[in-house]
ChimeraX commands (.cxc) that place a marker at each C-alpha (Angstrom):
marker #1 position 0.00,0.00,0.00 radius 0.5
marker #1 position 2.60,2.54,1.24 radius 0.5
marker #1 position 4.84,1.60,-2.00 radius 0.5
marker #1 position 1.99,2.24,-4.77 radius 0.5
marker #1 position 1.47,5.78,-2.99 radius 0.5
marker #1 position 4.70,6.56,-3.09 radius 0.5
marker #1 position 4.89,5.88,-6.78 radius 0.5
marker #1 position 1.81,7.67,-6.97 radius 0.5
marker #1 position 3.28,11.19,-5.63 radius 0.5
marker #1 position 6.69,10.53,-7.94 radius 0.5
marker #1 position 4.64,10.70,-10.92 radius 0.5
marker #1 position 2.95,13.10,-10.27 radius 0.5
marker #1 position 5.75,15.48,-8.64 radius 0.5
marker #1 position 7.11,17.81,-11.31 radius 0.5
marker #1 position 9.35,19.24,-9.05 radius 0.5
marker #1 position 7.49,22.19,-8.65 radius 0.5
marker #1 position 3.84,21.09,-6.67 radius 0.5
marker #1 position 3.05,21.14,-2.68 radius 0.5
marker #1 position 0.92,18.43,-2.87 radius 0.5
marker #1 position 3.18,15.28,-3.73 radius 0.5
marker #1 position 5.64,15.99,-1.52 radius 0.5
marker #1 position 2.86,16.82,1.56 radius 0.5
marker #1 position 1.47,13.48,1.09 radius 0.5
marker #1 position 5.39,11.65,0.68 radius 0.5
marker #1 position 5.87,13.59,4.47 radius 0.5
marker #1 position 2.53,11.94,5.59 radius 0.5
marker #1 position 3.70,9.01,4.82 radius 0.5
marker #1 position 6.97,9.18,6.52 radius 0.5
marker #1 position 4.42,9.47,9.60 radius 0.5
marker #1 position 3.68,5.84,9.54 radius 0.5
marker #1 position 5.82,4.20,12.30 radius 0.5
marker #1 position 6.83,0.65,13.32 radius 0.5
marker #1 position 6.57,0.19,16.91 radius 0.5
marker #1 position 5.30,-2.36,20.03 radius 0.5
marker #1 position 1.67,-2.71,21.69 radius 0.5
marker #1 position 1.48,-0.48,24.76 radius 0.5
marker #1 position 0.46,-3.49,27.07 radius 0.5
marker #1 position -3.04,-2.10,27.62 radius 0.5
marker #1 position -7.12,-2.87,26.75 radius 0.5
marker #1 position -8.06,0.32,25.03 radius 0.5
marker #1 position -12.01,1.21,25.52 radius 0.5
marker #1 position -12.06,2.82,21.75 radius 0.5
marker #1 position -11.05,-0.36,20.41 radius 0.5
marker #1 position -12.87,-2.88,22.50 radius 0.5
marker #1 position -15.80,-2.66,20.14 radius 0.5
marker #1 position -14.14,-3.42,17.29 radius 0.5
marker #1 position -11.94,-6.77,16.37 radius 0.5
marker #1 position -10.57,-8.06,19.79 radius 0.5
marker #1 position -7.48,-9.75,18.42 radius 0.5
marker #1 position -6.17,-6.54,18.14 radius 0.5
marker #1 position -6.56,-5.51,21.60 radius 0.5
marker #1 position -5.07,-9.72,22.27 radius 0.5
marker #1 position -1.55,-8.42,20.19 radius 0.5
marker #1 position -2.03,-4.78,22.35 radius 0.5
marker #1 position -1.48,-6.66,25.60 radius 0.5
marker #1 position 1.42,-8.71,24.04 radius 0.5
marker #1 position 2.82,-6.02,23.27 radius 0.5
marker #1 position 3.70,-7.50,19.58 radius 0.5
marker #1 position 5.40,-5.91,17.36 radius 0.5
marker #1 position 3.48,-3.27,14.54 radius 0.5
marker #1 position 2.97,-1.12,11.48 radius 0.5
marker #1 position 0.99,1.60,11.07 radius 0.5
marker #1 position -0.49,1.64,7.92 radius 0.5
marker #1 position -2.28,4.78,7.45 radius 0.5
marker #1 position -2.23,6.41,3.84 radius 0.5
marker #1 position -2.34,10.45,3.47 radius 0.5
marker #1 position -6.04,10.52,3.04 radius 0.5
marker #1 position -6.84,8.58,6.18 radius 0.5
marker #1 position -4.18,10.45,8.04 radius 0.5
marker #1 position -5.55,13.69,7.40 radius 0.5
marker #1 position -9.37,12.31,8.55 radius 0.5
marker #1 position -8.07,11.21,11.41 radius 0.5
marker #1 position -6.47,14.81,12.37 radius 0.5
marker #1 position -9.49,16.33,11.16 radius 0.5
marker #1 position -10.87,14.43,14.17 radius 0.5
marker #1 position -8.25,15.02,16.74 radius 0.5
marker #1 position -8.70,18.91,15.91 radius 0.5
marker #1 position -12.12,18.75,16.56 radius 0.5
marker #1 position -11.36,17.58,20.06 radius 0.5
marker #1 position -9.31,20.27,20.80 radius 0.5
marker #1 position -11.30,22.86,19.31 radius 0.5
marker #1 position -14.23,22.03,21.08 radius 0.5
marker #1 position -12.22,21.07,24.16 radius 0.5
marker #1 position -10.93,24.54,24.09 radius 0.5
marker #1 position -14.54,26.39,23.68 radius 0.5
marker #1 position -16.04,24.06,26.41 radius 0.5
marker #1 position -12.98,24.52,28.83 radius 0.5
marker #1 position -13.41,28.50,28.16 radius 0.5
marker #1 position -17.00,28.31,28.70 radius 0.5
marker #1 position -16.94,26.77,32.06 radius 0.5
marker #1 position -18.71,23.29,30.98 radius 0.5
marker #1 position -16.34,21.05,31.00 radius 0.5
marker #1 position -13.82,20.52,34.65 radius 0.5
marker #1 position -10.12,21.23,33.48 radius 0.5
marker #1 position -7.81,18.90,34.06 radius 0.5
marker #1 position -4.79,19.79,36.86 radius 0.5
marker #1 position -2.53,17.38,35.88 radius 0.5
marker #1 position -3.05,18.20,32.04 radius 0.5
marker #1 position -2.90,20.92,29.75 radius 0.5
marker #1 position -6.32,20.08,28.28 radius 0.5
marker #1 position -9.64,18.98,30.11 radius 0.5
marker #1 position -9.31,15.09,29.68 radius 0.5
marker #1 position -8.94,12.14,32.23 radius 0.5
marker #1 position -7.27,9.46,31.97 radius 0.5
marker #1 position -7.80,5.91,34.61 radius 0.5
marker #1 position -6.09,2.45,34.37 radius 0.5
marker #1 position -7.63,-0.51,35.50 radius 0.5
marker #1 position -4.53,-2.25,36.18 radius 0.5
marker #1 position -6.42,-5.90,37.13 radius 0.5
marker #1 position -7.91,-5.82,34.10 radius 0.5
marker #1 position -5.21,-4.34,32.23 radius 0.5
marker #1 position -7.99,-1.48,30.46 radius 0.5
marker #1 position -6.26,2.00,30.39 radius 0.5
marker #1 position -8.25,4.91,28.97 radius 0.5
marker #1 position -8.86,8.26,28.44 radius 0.5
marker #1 position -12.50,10.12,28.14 radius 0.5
marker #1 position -13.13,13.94,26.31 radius 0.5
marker #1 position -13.75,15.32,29.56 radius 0.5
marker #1 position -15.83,15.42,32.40 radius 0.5
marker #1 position -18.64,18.32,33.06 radius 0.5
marker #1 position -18.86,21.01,35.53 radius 0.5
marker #1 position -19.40,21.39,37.96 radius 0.5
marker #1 position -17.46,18.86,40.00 radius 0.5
marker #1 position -19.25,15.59,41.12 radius 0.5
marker #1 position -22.41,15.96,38.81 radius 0.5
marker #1 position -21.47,12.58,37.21 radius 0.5
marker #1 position -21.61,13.13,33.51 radius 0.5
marker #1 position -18.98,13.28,31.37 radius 0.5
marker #1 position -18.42,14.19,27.23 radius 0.5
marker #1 position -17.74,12.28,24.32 radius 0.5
marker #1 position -16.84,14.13,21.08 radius 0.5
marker #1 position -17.28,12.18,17.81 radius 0.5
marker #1 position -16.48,13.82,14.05 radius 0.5
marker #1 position -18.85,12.01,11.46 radius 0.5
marker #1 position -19.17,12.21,7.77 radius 0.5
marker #1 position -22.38,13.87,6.61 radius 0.5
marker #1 position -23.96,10.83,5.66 radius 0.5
marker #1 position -23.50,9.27,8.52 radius 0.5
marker #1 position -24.74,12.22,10.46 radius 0.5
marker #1 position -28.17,12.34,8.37 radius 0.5
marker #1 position -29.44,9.15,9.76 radius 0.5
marker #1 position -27.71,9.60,13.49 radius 0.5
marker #1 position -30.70,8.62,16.30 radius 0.5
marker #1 position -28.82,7.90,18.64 radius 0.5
marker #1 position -24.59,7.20,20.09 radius 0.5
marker #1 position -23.57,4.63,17.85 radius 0.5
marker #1 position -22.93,0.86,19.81 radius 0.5
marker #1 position -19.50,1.63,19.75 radius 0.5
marker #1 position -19.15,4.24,20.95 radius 0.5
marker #1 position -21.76,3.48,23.88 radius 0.5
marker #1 position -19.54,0.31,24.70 radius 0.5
marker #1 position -16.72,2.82,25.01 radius 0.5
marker #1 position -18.28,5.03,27.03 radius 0.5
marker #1 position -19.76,2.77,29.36 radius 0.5
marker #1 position -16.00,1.74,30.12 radius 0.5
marker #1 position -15.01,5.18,30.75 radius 0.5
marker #1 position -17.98,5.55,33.80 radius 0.5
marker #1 position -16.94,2.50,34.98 radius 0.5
marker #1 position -13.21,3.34,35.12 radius 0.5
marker #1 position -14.18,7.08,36.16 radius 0.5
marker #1 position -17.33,6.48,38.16 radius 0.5
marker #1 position -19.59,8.61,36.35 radius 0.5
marker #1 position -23.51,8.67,35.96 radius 0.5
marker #1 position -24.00,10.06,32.47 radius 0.5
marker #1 position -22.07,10.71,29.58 radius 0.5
marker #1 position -22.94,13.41,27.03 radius 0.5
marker #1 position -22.41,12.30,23.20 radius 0.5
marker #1 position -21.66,15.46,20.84 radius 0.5
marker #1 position -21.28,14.50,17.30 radius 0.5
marker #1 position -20.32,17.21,14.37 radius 0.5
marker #1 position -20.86,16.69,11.19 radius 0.5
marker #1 position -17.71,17.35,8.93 radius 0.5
marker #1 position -19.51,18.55,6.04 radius 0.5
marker #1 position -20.93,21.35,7.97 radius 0.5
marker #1 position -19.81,21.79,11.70 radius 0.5
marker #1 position -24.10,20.92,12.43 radius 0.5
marker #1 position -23.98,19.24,15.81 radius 0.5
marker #1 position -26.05,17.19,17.66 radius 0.5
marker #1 position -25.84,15.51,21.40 radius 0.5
marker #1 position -27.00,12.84,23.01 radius 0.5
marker #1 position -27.56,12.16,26.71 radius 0.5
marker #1 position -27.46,8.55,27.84 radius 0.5
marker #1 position -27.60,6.90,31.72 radius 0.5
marker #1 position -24.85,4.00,33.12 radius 0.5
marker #1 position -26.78,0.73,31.54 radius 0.5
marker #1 position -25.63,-2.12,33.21 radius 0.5
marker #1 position -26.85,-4.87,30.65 radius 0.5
marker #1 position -24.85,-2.26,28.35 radius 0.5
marker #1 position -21.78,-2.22,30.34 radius 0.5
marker #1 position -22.18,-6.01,31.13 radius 0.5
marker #1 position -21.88,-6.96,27.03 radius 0.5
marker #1 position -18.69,-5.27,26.87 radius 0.5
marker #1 position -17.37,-5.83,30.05 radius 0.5
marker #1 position -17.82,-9.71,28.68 radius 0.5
marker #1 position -15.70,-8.64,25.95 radius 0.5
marker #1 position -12.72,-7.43,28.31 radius 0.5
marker #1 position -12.76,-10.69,30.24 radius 0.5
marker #1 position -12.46,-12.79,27.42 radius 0.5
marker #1 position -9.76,-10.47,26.24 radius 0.5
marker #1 position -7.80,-11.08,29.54 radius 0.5
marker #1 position -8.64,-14.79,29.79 radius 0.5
marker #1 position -6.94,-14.86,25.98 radius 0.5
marker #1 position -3.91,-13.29,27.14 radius 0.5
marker #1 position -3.44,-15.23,30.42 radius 0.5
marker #1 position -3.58,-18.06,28.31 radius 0.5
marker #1 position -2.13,-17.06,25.05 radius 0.5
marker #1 position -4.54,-18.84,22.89 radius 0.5
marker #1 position -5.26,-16.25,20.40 radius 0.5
marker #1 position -9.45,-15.29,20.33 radius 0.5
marker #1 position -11.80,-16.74,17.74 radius 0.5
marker #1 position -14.64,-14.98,18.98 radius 0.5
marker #1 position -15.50,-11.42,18.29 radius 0.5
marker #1 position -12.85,-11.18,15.72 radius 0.5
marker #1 position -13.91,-9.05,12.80 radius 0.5
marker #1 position -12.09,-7.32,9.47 radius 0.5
marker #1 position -11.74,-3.45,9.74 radius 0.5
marker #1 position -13.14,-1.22,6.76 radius 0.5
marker #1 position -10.62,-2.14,4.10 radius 0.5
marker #1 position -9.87,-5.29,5.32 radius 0.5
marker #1 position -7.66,-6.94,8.01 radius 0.5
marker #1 position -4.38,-5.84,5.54 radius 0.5
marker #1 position -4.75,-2.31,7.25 radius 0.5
marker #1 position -4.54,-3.34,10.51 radius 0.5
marker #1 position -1.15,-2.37,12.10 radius 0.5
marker #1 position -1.02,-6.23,13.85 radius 0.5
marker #1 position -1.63,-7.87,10.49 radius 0.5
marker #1 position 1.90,-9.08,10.23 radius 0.5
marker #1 position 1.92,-10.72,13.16 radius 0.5
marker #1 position -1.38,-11.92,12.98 radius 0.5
marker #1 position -0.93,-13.81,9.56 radius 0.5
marker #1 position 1.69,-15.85,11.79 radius 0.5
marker #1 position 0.06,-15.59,15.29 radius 0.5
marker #1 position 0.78,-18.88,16.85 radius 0.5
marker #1 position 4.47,-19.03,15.59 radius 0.5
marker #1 position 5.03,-15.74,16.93 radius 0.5
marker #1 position 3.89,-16.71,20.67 radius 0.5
marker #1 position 5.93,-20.24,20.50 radius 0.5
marker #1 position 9.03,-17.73,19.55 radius 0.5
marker #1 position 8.20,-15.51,22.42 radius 0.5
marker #1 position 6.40,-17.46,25.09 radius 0.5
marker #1 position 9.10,-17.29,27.79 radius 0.5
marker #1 position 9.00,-13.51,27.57 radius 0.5
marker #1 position 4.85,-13.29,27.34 radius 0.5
marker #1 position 4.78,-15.54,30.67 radius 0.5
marker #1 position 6.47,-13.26,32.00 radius 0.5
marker #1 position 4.61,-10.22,30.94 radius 0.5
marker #1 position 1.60,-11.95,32.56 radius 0.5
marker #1 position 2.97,-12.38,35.70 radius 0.5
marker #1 position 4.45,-8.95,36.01 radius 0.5
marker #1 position 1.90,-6.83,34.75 radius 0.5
marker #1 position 2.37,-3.59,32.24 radius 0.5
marker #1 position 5.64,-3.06,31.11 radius 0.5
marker #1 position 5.14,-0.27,28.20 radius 0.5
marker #1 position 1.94,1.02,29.36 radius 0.5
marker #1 position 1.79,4.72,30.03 radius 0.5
marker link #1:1,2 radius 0.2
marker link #1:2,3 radius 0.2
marker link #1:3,4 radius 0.2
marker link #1:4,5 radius 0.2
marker link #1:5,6 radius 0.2
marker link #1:6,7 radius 0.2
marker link #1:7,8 radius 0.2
marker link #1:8,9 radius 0.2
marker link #1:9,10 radius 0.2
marker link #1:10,11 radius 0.2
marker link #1:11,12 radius 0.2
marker link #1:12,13 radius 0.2
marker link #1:13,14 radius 0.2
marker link #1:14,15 radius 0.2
marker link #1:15,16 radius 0.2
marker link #1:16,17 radius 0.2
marker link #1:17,18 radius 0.2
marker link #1:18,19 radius 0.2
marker link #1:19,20 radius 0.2
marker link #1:20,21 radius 0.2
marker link #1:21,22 radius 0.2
marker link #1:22,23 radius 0.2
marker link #1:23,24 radius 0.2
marker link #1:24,25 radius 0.2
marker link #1:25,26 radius 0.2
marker link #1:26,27 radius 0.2
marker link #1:27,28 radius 0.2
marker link #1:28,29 radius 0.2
marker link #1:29,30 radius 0.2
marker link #1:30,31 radius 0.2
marker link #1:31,32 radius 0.2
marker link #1:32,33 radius 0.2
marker link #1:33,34 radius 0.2
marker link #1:34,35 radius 0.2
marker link #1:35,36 radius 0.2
marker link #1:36,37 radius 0.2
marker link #1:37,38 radius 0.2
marker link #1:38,39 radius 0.2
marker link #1:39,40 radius 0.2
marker link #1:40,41 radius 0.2
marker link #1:41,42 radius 0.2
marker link #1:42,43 radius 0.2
marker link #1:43,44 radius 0.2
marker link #1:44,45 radius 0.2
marker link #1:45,46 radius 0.2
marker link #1:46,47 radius 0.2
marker link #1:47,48 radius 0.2
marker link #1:48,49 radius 0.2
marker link #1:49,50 radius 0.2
marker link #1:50,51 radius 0.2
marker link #1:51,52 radius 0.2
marker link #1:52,53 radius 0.2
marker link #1:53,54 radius 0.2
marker link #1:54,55 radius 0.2
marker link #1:55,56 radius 0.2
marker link #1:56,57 radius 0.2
marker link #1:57,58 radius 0.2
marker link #1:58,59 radius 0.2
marker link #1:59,60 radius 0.2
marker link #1:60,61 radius 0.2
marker link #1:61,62 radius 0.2
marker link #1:62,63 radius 0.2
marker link #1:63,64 radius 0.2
marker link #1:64,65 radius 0.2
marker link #1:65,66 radius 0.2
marker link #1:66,67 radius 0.2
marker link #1:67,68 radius 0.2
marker link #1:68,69 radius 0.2
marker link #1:69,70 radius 0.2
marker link #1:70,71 radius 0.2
marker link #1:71,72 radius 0.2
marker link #1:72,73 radius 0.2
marker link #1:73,74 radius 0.2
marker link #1:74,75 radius 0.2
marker link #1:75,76 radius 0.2
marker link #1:76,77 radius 0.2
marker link #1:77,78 radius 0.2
marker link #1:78,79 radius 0.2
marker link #1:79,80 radius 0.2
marker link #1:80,81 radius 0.2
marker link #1:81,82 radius 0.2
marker link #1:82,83 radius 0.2
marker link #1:83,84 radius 0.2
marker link #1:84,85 radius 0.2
marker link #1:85,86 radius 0.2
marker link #1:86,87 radius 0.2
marker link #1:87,88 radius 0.2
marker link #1:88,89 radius 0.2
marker link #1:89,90 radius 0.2
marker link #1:90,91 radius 0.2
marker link #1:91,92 radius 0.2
marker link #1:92,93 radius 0.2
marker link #1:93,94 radius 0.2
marker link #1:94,95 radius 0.2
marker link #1:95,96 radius 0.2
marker link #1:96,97 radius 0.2
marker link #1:97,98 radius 0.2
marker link #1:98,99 radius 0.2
marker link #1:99,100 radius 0.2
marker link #1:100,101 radius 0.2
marker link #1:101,102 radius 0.2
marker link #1:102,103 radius 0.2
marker link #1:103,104 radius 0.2
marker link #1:104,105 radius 0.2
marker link #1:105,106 radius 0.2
marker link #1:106,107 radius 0.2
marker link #1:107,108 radius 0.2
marker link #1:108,109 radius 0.2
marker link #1:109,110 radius 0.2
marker link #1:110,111 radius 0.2
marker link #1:111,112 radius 0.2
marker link #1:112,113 radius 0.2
marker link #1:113,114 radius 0.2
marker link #1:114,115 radius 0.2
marker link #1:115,116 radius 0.2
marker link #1:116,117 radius 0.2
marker link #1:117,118 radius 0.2
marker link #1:118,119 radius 0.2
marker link #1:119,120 radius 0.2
marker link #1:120,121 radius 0.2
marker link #1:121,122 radius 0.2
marker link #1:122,123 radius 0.2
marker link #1:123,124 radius 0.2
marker link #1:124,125 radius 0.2
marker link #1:125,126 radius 0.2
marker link #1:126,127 radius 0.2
marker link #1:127,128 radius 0.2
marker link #1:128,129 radius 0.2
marker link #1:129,130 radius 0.2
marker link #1:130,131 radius 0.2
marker link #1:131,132 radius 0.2
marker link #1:132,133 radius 0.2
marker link #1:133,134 radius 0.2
marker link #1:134,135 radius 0.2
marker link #1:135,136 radius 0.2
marker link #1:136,137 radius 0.2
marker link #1:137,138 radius 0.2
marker link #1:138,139 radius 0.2
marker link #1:139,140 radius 0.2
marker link #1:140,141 radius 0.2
marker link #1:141,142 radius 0.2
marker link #1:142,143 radius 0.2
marker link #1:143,144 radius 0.2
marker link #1:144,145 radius 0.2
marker link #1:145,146 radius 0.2
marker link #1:146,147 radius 0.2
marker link #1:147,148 radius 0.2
marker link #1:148,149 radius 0.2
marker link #1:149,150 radius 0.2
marker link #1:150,151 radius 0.2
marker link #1:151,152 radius 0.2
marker link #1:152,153 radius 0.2
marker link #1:153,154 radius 0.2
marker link #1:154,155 radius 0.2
marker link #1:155,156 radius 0.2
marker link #1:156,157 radius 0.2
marker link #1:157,158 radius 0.2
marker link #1:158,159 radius 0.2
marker link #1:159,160 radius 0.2
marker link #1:160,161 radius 0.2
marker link #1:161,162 radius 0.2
marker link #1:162,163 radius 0.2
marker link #1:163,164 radius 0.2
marker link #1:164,165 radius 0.2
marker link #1:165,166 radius 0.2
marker link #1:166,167 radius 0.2
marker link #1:167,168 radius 0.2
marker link #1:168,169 radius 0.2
marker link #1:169,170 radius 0.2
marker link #1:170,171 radius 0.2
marker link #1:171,172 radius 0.2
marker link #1:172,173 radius 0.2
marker link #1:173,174 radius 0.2
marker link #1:174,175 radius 0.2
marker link #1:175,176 radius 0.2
marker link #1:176,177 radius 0.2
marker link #1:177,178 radius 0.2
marker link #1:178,179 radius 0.2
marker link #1:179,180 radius 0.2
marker link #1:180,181 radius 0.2
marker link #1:181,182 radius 0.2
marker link #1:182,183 radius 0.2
marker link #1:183,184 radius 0.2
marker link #1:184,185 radius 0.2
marker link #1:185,186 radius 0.2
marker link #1:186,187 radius 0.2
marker link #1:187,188 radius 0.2
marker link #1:188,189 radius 0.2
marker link #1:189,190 radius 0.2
marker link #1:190,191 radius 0.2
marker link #1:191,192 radius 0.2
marker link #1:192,193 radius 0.2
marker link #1:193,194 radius 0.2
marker link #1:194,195 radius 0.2
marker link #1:195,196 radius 0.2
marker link #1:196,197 radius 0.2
marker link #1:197,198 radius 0.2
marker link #1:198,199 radius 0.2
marker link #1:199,200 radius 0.2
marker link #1:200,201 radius 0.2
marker link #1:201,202 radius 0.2
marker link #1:202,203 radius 0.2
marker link #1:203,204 radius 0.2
marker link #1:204,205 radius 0.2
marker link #1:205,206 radius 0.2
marker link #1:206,207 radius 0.2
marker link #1:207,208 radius 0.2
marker link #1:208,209 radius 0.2
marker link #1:209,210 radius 0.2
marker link #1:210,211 radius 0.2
marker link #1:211,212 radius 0.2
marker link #1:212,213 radius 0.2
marker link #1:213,214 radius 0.2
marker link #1:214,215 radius 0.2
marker link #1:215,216 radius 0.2
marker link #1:216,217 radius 0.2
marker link #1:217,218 radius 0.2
marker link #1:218,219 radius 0.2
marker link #1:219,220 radius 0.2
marker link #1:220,221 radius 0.2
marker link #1:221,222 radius 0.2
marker link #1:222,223 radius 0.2
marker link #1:223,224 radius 0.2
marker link #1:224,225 radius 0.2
marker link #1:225,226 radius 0.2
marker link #1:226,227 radius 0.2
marker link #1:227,228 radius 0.2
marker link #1:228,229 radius 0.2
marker link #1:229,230 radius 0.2
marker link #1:230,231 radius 0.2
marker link #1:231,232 radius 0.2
marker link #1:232,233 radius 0.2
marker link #1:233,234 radius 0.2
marker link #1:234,235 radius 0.2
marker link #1:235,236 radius 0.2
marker link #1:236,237 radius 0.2
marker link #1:237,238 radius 0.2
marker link #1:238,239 radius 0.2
marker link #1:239,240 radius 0.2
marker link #1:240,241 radius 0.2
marker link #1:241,242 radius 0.2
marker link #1:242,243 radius 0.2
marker link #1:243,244 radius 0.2
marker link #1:244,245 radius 0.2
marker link #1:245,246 radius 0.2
marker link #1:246,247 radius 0.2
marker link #1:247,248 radius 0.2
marker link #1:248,249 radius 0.2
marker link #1:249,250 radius 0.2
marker link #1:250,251 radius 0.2
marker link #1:251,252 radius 0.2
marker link #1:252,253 radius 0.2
marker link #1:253,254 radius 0.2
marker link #1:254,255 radius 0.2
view
């Protein structure tokens, strides 16, 4: 993938245009690194062998082409933006070990670590913020948080013992938003908290999961674990002294 975009800039880089060489740089984002050790909430709802390779800390590569890198900042400035205006307008608590207004907990039994939007003022309320970007299709038919994303956030008021959380989605198109307000569920919390104990159990045993394994949009070739997926149970037989160990002694790259 990476190659046939490079390619792609060459030809079309006379030497004298922005964009070719923008989207080389982009590229020269990607990075080759290890899992962090942790459960992540965001990705919990997704394909859970990626979380399984997160707590092996296994090796990686991102895989992210211009395009999808610029989405995803187009997201992460949305954050901050509204972060910013929220923080300013006295909504949202700020944060006094951070720069910004977000909180961060570990779960360090179950290995989760995560980090929500914010919580709201004024101290003790219970409700917290979630801040989703989302195309303008998918805004037009938006009734409601999205599963995901209520899985997510259900693991955040857990970790962060909050009542409420408050669901803000903008559409990119045209900055429109809409919000949500949703209680703590427990037969919510309980369908993904089913997830992170299965999660745990696959680690603690290293058998890598069969269930709730699914392909991400573009296939399972854009994940950044897919190399060491497509050899999964050779890769734990090469490195099972040092995962038994991991078990045993907890977090070792985790923030």
């Amino acid at each position: 993938m990476g190659l046939k975009l490079i390619l792609k800039t060459l030809t079309r880089d006379d030497g004298v245009r922005i964009v070719p060489k923008l989207e080389r740089h982009l590229l020269k984002m990607n990075w080759k690194g290890n899992g962090d050790g942790w459960i992540h909430p965001s990705g919990v709802g997704y394909c859970v062998k990626a979380q399984f390779w997160n707590l092996c800390q296994a090796p990686f590569e991102d895989k992210i082409d211009p395009l999808l890198r610029r989405i995803f900042d187009n997201g992460t400035y949305f954050h901050i933006r509204t972060q910013k205006y929220l923080l300013k307008a006295g909504i949202m608590l700020p944060n006094p070990k951070r720069k910004d207004g977000e909180w961060q907990f570990e779960d360090k039994k179950h290995r989760i670590h995560g980090t929500a939007d914010g919580l709201i003022a004024p101290k003790g309320c219970g409700s917290m913020l979630e801040l989703k970007s989302i195309g303008d299709r998918g805004y037009s038919i938006l009734g409601g948080p999205k599963h995901e994303h209520l899985w997510q956030t259900h693991l955040y008021m857990n970790g962060l013992k909050q009542k409420r959380t408050h669901y803000i989605y903008e559409n990119k198109n045209s900055q429109l938003m809409r919000e949500f307000v949703e209680e703590f569920d427990p037969e919510i919390f309980n369908t993904i908290w089913e997830r992170v104990l299965y999660i745990n159990k696959c680690f603690e045993t290293l058998t890598i999961p069969t269930k709730w394994v699914t392909s991400q949009e573009g296939g399972c070739s854009k994940c950044k674990f897919s190399n060491v997926c497509s050899h999964g149970d050779k890769w734990i037989r090469e490195n099972k002294k040092v995962l038994k160990k991991l078990i045993k002694t907890g977090v070792k790259n985790g923030k």
